[in-house]
PDB file of N, CA, C and O in Angstrom:
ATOM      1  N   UNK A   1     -28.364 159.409 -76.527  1.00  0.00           N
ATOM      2  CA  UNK A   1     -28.197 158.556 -75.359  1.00  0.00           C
ATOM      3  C   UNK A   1     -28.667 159.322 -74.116  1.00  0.00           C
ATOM      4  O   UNK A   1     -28.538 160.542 -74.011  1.00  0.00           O
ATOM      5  N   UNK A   2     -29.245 158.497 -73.135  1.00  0.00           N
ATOM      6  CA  UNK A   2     -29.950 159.431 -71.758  1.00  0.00           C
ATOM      7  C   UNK A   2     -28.452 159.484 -71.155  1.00  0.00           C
ATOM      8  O   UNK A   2     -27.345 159.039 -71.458  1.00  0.00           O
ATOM      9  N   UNK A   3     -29.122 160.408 -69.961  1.00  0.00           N
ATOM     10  CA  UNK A   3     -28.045 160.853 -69.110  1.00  0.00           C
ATOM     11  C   UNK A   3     -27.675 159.267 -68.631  1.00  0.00           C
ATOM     12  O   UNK A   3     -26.551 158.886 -68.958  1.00  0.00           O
ATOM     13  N   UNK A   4     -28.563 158.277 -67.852  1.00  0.00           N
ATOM     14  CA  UNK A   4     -28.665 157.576 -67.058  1.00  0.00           C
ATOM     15  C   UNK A   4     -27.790 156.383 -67.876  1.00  0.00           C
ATOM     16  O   UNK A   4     -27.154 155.650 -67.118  1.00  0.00           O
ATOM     17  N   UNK A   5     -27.662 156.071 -69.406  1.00  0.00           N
ATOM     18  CA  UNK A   5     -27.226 155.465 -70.083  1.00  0.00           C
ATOM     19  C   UNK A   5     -25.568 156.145 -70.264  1.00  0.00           C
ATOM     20  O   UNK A   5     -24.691 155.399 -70.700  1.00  0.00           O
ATOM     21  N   UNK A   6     -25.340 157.140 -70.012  1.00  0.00           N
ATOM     22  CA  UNK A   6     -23.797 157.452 -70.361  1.00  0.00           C
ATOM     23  C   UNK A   6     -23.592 157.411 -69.094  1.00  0.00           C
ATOM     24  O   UNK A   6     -22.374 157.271 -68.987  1.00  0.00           O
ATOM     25  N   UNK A   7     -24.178 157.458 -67.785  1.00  0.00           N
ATOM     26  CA  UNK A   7     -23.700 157.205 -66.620  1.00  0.00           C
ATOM     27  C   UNK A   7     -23.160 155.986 -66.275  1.00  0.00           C
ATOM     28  O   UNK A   7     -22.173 155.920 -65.542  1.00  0.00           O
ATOM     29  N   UNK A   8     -23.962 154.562 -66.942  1.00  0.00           N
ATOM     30  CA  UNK A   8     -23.758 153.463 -66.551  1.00  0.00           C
ATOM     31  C   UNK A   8     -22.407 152.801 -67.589  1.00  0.00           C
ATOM     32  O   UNK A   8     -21.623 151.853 -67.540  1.00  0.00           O
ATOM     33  N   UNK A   9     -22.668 153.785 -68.377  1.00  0.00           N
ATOM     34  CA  UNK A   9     -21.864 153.161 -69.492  1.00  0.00           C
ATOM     35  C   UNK A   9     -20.378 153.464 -69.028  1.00  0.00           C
ATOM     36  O   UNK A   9     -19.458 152.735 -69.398  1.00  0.00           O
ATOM     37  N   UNK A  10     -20.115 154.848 -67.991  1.00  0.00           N
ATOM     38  CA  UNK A  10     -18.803 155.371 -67.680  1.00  0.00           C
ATOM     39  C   UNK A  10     -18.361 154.374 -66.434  1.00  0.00           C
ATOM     40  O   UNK A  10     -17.257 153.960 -66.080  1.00  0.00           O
ATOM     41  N   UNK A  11     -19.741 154.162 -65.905  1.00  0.00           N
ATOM     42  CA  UNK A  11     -19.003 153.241 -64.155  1.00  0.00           C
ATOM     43  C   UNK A  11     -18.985 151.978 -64.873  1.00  0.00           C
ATOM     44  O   UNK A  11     -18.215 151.528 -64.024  1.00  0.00           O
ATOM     45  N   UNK A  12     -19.127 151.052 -65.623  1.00  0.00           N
ATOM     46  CA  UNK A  12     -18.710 149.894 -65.846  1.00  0.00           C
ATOM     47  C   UNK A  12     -17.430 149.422 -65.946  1.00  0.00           C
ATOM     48  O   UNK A  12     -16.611 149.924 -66.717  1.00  0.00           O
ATOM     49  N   UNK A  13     -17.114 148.189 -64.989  1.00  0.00           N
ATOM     50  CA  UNK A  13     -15.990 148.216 -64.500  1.00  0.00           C
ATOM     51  C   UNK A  13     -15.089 148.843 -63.752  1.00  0.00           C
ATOM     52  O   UNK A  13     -13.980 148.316 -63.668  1.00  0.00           O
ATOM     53  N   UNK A  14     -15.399 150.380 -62.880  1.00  0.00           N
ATOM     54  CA  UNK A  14     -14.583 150.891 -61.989  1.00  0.00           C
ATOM     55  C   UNK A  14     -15.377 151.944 -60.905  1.00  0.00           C
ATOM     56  O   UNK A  14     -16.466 152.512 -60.997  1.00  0.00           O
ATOM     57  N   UNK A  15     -14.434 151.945 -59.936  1.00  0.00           N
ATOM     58  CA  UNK A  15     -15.307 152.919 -59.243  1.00  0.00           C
ATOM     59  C   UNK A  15     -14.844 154.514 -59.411  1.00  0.00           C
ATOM     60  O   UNK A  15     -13.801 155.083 -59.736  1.00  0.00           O
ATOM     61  N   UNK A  16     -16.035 154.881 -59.057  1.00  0.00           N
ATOM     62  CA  UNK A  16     -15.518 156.648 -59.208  1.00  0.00           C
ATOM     63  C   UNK A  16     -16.397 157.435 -58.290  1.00  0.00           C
ATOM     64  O   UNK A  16     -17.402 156.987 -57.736  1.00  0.00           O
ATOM     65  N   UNK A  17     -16.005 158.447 -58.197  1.00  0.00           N
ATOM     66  CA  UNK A  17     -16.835 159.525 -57.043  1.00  0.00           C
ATOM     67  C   UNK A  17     -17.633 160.112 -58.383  1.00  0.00           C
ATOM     68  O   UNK A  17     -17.169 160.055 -59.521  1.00  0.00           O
ATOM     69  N   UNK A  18     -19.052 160.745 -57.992  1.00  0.00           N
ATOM     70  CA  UNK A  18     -19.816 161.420 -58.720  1.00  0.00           C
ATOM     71  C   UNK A  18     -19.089 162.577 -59.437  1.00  0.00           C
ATOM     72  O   UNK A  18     -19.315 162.555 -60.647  1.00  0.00           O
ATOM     73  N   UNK A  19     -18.214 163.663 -59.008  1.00  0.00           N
ATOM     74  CA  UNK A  19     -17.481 164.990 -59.369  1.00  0.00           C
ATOM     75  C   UNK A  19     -16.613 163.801 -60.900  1.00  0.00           C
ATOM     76  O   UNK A  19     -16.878 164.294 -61.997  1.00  0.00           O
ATOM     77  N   UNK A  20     -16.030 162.923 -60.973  1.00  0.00           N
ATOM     78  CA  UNK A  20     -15.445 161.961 -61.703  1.00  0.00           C
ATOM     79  C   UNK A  20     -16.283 161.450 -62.962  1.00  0.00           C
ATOM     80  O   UNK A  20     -15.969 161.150 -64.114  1.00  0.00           O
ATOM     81  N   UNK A  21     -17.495 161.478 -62.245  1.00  0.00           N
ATOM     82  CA  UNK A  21     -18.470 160.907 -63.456  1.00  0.00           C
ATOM     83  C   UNK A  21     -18.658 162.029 -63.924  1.00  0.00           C
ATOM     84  O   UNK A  21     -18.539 162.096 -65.147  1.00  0.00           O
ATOM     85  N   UNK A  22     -18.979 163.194 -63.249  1.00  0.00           N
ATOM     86  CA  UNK A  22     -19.518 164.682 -64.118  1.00  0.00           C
ATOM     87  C   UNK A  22     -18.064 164.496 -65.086  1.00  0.00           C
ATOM     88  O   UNK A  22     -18.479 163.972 -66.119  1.00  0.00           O
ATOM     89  N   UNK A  23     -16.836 164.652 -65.194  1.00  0.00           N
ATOM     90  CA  UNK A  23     -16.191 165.095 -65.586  1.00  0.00           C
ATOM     91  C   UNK A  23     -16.109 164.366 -66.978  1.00  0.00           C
ATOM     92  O   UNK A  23     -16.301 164.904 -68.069  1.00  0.00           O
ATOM     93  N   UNK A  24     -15.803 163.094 -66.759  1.00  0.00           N
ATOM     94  CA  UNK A  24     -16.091 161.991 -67.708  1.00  0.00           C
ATOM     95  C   UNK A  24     -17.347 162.130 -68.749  1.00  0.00           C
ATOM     96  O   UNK A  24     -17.074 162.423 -69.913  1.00  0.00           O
ATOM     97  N   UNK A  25     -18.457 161.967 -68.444  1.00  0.00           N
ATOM     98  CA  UNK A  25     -19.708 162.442 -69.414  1.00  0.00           C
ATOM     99  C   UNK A  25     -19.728 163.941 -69.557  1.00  0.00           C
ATOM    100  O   UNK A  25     -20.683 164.147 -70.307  1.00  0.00           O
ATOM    101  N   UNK A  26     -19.294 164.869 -69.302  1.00  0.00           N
ATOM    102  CA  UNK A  26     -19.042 166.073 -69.170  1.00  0.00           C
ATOM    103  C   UNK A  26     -20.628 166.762 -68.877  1.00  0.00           C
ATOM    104  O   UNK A  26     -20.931 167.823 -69.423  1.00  0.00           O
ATOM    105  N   UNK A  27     -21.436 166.155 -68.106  1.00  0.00           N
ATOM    106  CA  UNK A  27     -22.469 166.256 -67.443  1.00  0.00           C
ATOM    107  C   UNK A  27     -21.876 167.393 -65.710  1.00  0.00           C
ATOM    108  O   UNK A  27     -20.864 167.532 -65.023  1.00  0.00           O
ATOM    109  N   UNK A  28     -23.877 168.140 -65.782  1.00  0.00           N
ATOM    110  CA  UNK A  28     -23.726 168.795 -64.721  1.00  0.00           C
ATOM    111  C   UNK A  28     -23.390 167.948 -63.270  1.00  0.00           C
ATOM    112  O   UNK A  28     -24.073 166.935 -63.422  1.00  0.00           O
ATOM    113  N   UNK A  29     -22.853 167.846 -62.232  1.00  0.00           N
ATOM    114  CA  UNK A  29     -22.765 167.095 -60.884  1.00  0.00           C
ATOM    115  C   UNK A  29     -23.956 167.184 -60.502  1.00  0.00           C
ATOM    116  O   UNK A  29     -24.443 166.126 -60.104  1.00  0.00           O
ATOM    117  N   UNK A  30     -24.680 168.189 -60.480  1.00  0.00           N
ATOM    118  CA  UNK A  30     -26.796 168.097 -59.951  1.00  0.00           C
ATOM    119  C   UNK A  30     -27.127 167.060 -60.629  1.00  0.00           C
ATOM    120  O   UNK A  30     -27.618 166.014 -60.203  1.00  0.00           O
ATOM    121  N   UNK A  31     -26.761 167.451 -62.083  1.00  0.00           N
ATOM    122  CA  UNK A  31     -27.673 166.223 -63.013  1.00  0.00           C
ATOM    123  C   UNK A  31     -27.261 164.785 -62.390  1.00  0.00           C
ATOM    124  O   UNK A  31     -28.022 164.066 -61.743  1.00  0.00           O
ATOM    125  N   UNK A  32     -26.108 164.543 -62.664  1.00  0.00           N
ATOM    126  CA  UNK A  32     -24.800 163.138 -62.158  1.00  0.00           C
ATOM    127  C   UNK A  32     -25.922 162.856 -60.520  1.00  0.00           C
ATOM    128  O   UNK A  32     -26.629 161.873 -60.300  1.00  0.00           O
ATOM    129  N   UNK A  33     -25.791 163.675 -59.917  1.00  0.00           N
ATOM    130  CA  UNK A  33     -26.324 163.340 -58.798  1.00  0.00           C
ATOM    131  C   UNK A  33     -27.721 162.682 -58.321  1.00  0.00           C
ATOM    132  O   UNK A  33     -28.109 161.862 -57.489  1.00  0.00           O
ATOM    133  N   UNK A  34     -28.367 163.700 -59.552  1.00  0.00           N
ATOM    134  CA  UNK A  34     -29.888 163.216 -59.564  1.00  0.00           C
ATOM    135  C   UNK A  34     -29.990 162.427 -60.294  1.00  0.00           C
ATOM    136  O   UNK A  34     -31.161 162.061 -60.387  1.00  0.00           O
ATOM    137  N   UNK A  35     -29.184 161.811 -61.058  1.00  0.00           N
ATOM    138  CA  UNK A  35     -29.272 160.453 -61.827  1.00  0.00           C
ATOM    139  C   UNK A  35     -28.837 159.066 -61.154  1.00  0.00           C
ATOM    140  O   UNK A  35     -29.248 157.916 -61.306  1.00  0.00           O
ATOM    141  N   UNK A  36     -27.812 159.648 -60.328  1.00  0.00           N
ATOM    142  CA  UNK A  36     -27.491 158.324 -59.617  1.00  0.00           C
ATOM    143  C   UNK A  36     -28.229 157.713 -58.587  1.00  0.00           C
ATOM    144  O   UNK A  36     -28.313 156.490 -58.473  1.00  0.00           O
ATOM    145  N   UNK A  37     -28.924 158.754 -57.616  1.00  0.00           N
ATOM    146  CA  UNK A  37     -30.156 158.217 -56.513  1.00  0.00           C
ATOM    147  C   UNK A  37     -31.371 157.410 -57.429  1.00  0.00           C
ATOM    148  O   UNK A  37     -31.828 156.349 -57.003  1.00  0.00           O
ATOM    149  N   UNK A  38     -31.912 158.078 -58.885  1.00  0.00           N
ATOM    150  CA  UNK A  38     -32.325 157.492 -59.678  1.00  0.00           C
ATOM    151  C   UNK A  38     -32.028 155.872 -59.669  1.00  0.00           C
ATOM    152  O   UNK A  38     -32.835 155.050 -59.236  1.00  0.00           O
ATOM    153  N   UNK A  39     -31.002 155.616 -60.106  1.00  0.00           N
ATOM    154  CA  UNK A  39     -30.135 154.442 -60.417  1.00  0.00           C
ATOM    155  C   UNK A  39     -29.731 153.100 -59.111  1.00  0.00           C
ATOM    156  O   UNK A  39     -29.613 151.891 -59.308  1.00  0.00           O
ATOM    157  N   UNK A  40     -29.583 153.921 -57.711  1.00  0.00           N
ATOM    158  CA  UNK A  40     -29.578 153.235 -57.188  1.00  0.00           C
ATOM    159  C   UNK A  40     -30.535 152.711 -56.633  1.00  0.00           C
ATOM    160  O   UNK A  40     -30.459 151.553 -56.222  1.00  0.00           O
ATOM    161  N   UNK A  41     -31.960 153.670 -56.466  1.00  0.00           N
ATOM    162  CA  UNK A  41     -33.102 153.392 -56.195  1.00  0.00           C
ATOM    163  C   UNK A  41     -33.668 151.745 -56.890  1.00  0.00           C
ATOM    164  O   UNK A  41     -34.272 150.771 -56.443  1.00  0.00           O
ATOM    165  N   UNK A  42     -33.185 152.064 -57.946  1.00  0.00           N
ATOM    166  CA  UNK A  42     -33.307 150.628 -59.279  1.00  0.00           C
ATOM    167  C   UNK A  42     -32.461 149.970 -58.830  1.00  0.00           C
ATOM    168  O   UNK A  42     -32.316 149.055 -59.640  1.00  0.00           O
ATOM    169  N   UNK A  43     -31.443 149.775 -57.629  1.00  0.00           N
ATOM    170  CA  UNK A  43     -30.284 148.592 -57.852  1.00  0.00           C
ATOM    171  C   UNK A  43     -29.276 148.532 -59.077  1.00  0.00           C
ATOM    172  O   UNK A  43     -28.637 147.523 -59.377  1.00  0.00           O
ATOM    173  N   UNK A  44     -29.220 149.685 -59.711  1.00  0.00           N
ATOM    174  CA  UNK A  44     -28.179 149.328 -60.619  1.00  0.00           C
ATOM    175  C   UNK A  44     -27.017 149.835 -60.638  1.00  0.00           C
ATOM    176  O   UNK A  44     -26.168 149.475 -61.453  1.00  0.00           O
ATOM    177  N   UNK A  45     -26.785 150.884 -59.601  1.00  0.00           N
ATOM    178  CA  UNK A  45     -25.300 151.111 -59.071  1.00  0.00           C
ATOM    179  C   UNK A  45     -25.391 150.872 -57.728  1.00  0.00           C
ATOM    180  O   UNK A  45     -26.197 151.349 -56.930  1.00  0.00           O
ATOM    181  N   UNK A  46     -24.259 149.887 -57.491  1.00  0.00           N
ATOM    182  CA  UNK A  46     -23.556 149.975 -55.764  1.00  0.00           C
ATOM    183  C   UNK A  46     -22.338 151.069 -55.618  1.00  0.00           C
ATOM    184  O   UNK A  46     -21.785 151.790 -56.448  1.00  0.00           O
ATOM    185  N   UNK A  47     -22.132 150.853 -53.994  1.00  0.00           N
ATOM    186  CA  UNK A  47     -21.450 151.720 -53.549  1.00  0.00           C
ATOM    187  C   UNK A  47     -20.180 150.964 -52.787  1.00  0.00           C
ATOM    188  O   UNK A  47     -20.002 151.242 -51.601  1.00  0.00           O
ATOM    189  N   UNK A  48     -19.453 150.187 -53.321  1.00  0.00           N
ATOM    190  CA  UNK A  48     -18.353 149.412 -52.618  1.00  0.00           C
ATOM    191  C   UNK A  48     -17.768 150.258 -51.406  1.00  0.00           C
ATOM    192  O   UNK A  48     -17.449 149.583 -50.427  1.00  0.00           O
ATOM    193  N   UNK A  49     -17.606 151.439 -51.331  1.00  0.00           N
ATOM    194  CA  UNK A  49     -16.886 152.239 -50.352  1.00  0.00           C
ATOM    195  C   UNK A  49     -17.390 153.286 -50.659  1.00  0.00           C
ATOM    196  O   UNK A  49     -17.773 153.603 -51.786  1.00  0.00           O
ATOM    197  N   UNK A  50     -17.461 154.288 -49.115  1.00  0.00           N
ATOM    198  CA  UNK A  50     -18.065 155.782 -49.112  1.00  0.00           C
ATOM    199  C   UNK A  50     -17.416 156.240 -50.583  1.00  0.00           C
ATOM    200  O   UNK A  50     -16.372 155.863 -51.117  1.00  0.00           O
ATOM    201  N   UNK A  51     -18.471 157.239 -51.060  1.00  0.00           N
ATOM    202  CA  UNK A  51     -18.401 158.131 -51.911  1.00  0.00           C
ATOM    203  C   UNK A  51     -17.853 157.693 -53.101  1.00  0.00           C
ATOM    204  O   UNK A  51     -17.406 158.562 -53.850  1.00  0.00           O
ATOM    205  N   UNK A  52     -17.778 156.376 -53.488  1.00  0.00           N
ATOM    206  CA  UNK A  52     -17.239 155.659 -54.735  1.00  0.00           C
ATOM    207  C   UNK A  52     -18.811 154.376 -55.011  1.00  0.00           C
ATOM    208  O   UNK A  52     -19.500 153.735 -54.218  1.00  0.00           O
ATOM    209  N   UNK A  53     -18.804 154.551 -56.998  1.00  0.00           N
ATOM    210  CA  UNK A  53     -20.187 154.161 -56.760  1.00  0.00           C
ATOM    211  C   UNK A  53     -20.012 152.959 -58.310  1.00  0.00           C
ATOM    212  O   UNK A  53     -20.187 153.505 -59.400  1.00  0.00           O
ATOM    213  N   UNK A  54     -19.790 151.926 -58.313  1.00  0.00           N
ATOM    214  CA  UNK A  54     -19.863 151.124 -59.322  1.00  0.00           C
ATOM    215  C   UNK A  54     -21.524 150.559 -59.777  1.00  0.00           C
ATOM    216  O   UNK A  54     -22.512 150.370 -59.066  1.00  0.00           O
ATOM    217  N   UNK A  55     -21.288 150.370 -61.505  1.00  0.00           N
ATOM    218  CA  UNK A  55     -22.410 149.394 -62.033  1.00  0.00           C
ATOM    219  C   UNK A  55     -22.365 148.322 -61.740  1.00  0.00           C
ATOM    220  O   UNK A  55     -21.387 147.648 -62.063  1.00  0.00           O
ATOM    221  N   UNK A  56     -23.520 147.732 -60.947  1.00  0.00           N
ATOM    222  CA  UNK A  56     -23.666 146.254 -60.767  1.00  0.00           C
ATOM    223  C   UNK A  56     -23.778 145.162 -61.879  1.00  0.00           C
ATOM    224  O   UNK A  56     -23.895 143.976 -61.570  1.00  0.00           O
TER     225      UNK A  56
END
């Protein structure tokens, strides 16, 4: 599974801060990070509130 696929697969249904997602996929926070600008670039994660980032 890609990084970008266990990312989306962890925010579905809730929000979380990136340090939350590293912990969860037990992924680096660089990686988490550089996957999510990835992701939102695509529209497929929002950001309901600072620093919390749900799958659309």
């Amino acid at each position: 599974m890609e990084n970008r696929d266990l990312i989306l697969k962890v925010l579905k249904g809730k929000e979380m801060k990136a340090g939350e997602i590293a912990e969860q996929t037990g992924l680096d926070k660089k990686v988490v990070d550089k996957e999510m600008n990835a992701l939102k670039n695509e529209n497929l994660i929002i950001s309901p509130k600072r620093c919390y980032w749900t799958a659309k």
